[in-house]
C-alpha positions in Angstrom: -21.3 -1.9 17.3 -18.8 -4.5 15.5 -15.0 -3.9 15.7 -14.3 -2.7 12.9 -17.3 -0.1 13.1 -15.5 1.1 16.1 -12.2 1.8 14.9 -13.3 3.4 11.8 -15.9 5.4 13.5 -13.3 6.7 16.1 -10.3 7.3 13.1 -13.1 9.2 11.5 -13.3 12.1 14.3 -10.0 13.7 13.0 -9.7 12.4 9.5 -11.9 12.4 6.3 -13.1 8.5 6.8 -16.3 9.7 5.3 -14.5 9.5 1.5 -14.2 5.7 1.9 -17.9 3.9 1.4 -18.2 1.6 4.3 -20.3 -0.5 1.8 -19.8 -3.1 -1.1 -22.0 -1.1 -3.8 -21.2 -2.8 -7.2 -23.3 -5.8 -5.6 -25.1 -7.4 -3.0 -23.1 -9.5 -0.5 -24.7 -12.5 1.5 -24.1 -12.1 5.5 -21.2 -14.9 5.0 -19.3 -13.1 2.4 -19.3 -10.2 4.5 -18.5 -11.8 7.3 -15.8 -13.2 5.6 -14.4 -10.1 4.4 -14.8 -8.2 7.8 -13.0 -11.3 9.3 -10.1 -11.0 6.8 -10.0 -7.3 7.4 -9.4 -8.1 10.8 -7.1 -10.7 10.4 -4.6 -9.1 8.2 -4.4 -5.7 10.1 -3.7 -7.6 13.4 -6.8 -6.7 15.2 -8.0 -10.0 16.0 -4.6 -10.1 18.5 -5.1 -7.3 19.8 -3.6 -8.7 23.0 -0.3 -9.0 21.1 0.2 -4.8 21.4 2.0 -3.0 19.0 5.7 -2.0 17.6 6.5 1.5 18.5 9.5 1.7 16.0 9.4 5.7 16.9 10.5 4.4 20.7 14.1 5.2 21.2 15.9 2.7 22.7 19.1 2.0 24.5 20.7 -1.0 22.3 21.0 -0.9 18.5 17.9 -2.7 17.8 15.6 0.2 18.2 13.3 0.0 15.5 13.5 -3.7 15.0 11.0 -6.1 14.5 9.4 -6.1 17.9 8.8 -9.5 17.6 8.8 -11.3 21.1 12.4 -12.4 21.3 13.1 -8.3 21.4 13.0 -5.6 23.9 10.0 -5.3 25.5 10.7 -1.7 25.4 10.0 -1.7 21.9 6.3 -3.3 22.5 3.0 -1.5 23.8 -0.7 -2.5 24.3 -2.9 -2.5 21.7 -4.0 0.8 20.5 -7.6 0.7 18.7 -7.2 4.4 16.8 -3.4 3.8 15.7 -4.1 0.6 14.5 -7.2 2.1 12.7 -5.4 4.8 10.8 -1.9 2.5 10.2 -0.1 4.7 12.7 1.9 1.6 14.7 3.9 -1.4 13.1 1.6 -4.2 14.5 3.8 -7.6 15.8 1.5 -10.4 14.6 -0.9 -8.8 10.9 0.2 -9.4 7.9 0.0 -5.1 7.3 0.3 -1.9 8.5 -1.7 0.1 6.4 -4.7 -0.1 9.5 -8.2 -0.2 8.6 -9.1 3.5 6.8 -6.2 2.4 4.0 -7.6 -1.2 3.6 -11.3 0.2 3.2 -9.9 2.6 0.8 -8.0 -0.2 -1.1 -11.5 -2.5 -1.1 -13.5 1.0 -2.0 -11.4 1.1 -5.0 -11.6 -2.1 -6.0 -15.0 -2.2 -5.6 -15.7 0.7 -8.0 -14.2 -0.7 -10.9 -16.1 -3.5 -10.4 -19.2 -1.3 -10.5 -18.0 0.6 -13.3 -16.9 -2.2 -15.3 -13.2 -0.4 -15.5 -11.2 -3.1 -16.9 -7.3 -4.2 -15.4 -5.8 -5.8 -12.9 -4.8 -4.9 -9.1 -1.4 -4.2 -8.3 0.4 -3.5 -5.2 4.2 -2.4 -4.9 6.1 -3.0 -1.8 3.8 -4.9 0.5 5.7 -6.0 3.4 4.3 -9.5 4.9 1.4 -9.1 1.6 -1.8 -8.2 4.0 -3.3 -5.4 2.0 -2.7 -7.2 -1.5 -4.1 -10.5 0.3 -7.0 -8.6 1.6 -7.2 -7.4 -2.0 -7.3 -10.5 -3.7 -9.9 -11.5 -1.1 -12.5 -9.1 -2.2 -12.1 -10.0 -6.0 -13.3 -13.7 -5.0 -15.9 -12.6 -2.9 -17.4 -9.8 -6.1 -16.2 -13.2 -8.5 -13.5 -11.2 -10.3 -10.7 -13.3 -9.1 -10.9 -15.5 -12.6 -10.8 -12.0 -15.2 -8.5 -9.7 -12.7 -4.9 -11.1 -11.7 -3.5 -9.5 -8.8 0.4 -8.4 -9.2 3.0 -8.1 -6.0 5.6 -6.0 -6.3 8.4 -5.8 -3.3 12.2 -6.7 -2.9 11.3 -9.3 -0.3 14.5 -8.8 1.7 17.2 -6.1 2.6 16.6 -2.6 0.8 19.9 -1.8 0.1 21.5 0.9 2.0 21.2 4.5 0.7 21.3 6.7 3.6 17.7 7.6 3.4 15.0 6.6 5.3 14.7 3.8 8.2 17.4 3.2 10.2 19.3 0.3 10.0 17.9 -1.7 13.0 14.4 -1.8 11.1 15.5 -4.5 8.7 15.0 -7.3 10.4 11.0 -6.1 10.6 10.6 -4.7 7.2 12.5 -7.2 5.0 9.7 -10.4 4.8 11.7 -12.7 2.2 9.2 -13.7 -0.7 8.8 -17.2 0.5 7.2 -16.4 3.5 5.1 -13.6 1.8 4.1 -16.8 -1.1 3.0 -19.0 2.2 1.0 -16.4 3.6 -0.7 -16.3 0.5 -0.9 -20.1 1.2 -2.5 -20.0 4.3 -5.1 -17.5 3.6 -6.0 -19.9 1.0 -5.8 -17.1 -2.0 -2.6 -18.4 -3.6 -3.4 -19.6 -7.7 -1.9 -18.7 -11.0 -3.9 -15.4 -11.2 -1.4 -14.2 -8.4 2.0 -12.9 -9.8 5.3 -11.9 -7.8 7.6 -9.8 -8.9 10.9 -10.0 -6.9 13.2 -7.1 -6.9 13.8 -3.7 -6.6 11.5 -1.5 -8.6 14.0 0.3 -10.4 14.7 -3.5 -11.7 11.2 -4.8 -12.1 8.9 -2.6 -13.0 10.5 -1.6 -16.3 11.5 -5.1 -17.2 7.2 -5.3 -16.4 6.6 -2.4 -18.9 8.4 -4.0 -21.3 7.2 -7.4 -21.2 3.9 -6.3 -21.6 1.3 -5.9 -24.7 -0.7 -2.8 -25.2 -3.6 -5.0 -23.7 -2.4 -4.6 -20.0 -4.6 -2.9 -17.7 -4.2 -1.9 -14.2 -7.7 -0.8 -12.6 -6.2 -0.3 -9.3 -2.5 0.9 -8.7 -1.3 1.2 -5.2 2.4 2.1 -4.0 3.7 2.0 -1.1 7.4 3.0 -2.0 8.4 5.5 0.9 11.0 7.7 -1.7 10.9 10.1 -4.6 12.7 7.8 -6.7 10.3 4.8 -5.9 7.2 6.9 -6.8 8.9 8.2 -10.5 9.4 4.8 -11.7 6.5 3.5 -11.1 4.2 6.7 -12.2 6.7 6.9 -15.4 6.4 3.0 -16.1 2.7 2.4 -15.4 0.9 5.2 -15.4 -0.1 4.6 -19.1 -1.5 1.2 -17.9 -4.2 2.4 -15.5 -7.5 2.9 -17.5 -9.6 6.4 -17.2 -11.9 5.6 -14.0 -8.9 3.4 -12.5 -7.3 4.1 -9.4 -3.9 4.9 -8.2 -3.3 5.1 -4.4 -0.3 6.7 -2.4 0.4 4.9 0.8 2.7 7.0 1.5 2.4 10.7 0.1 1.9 12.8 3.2 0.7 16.2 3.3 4.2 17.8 3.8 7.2 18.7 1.8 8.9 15.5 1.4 10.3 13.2 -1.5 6.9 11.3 -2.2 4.6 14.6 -2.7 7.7 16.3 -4.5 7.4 13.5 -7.1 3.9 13.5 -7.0 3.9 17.5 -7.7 6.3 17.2 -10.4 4.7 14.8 -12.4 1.6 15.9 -11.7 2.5 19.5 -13.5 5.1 18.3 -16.0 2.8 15.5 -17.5 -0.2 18.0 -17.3 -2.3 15.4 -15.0 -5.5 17.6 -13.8 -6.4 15.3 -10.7 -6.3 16.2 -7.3 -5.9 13.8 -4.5 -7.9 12.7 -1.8 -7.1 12.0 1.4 -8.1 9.0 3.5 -5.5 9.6 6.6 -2.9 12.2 6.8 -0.2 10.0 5.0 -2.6 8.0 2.5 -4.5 9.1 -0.8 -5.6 8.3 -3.7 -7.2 9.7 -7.2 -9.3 8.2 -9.9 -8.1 8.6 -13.5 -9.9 11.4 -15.4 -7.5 11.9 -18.6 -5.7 10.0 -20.8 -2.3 11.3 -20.9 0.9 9.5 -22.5 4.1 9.8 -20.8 6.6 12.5 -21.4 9.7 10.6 -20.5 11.9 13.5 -21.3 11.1 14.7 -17.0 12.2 11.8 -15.9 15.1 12.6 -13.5 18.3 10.7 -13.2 19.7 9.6 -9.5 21.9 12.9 -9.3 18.8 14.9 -10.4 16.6 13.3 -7.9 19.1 14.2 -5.3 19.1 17.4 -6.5 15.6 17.4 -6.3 15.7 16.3 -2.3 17.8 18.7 -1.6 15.8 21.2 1.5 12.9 18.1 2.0 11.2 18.3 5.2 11.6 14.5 5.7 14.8 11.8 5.1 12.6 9.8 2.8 13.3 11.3 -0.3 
């Protein structure tokens, strides 16, 4: 049994793995392509070092560096052995891949992908906030192997530093791990050899970029596959509210981060889902991560957006501090 057969099969005792296709369907691949793609799996989750452990950024520590980048000049409190089902399901912070999404979110990012494909679903793929850019490099890996690399751009969305201090979320000492600066995200790209001008960054905070993206655009942008990974209920509005409109009926959108609790991310995603009328439901691929596939057309009823005090408002009794 390979690897990656392993850790999926294992992730798959307590979570729904069986909503994720193991296979490529929208065509055949030769033994090399999937080779290739099993070894870039591997590559960008971390597994192929797996004697380089993992971060446990949940691991209290004495000094104020706890939750810090585990990296090897840091306590070695803050580093355990490998773990094959949390890296499978994106539950550590590995010290050497390029993400921590684990391999049920990464199939489920190349499931998606792959459907459009199938389905001839027109638009782009488009990540926002990617940390070190494995899942979006994975991505754009599996549009060259299905030969879409040429008609589908890929679009990375992140700050690519410091998220400015709000009092919410990660503590302070996890900076030094979360912030990748965009130059070393760009080199990445580099060295997996899946940097050209089909790739596009967009640097900043999504409050900034993505509207100044919504604007720039024609009425001919498509997005066949949107996935966020934005951690608050104010991350998750502006995108939905910006580019919702841009993801095709049959087109994906994917929650990294949504949960199954009463936090900021499903709060958002409840209230736009009832407020804008949207009639899908999500699936679940781990107990943080899902996804749906457009069913409706539905324009954008901007007069629900909330305002920062009304999002605060809106956080006020969540279960969790990301909100």
């Amino acid at each position: 049994m390979s690897h990656q057969k392993r850790l999926l099969t294992h992730a798959g005792t307590d979570w729904p793995y069986k909503n994720i296709s193991d296979k490529i369907v929208s065509r055949s691949l030769s033994s090399i392509e999937q080779l290739y793609l099993d070894t870039l799996e591997m590559a960008v989750t971390g597994s192929l070092y797996d004697e380089a452990g993992e971060c446990h950024p949940d691991r209290k520590a004495t000094n104020p560096i706890a939750h810090s980048s585990c990296i090897v000049t840091e306590p070695s409190n803050l580093v355990g052995p490998h773990n094959i089902y949390r890296r499978a399901i994106g539950l550590d912070w590995p010290t050497v891949g390029h993400t921590m999404i684990g391999h049920v979110r990464i199939r489920n990012f190349r499931y998606a992908i792959d459907q459009v494909v199938k389905d001839n679903v027109p638009g782009d793929v488009a990540e926002l906030g990617v940390w070190r850019g494995g899942a979006i490099i994975y991505a754009k890996g599996v549009l060259r192997v299905l030969g879409q690399e040429a008609s589908r751009r890929v679009h990375v969305f992140d700050a690519f530093g410091k998220i400015p201090k709000t009092g919410r979320g990660y503590s302070a000492g996890a900076d030094s791990y979360l912030s990748v600066p965009f130059e070393r995200v760009r080199r990445t790209f580099q060295n997996y050899g899946l940097l050209d001008e089909h790739v596009t960054f967009h640097q900043g905070l999504f409050e900034q970029t993505v509207p100044a993206f919504r604007r720039a655009k024609t009425g001919l942008l498509q997005i066949a596959v949107l996935r966020i990974d934005g951690n608050f209920y104010s991350s998750y509005q502006t995108v939905l509210y910006n580019m919702y409109e841009f993801v095709p009926v049959g087109g994906f959108l994917i929650f990294d981060d949504v949960g199954v609790g009463d936090h900021g991310v499903m709060r958002c995603w409840k209230d736009f889902k009832r407020e804008q009328r949207i009639p899908d439901e999500l699936i679940y691929v781990t107990k943080e991560a899902a996804y749906f596939r457009k069913t409706v057309e539905r324009q954008v009823d901007w007069h629900f957006f909330r305002n920062a005090s009304q999002v605060k408002e809106r956080c006020k009794g969540s279960s969790g501090v990301m909100c």
